[in-house]
C-alpha positions, 0 to 999 in steps of 0.5 A, a space after each residue: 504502524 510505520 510508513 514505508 519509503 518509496 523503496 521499500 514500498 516498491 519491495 513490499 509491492 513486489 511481495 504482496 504479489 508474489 506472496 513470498 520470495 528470495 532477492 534474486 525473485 524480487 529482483 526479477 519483477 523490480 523493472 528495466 531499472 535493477 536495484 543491486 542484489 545488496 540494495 535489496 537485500 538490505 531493503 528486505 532487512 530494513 523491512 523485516 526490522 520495521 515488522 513488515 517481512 518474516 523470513 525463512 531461511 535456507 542455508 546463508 538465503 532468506 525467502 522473504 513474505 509480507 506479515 502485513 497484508 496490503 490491504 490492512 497497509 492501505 487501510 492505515 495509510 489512508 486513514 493516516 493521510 486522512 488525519 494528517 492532511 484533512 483532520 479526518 474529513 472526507 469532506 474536505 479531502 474530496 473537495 481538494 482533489 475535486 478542485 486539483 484534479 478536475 473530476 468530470 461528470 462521469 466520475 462525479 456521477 460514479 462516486 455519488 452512486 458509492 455514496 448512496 449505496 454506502 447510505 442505503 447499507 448503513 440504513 438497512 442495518 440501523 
């Protein structure tokens, strides 16, 4: 799967949420900051290319929707950034951000508990 770009991640943010839209919809959710019609219009193109949108079309408009969902996106993504940054270790991912970001004791206590429970799952299904 290819990677979105920070646009087109903001139009398939839009869609994920709205579920299916034309231009003129996805131009009403993208902010104080508009992007011309034509620039999302070509975005919706580009994405629709990269197999990320199906379309359906009324006339000359097209009412845009995702063919991926945003979890599968999110799951690759991660999964990706995990291999290409921290050769596939958790480990080492939760240290560099443990380092850069400072966790506290609560946040620290949060995620021990998702990992003990993650431990107590894989166990009972042994």
């Amino acid at each position: 799967m290819k990677q979105l770009t920070k646009a087109e991640e903001q139009i398939m943010q839009i869609l994920w949420k709205i579920k299916s839209g034309f231009v003129k919809d996805i131009l009403e959710y993208t902010g104080k900051s508009k992007p011309a019609y034509n620039t999302v219009s070509t975005i919706c193109r580009i994405l629709e290319k990269k197999g990320f949108l199906g379309h359906k079309s009324y006339g000359n408009s097209h009412q845009y929707y995702p063919l991926i969902s945003q979890e599968n996106y999110t799951k690759q993504y991660l999964n990706n950034f995990l291999k290409n940054y921290f050769s596939n270790s958790f480990e080492k991912m939760v240290s560099f951000f443990s380092h850069q970001n400072k966790i506290d004791l609560t946040e620290a206590e949060k995620i021990i508990e998702i990992m003990n429970g993650i431990k107590q799952n894989q166990q009972t299904d042994e």
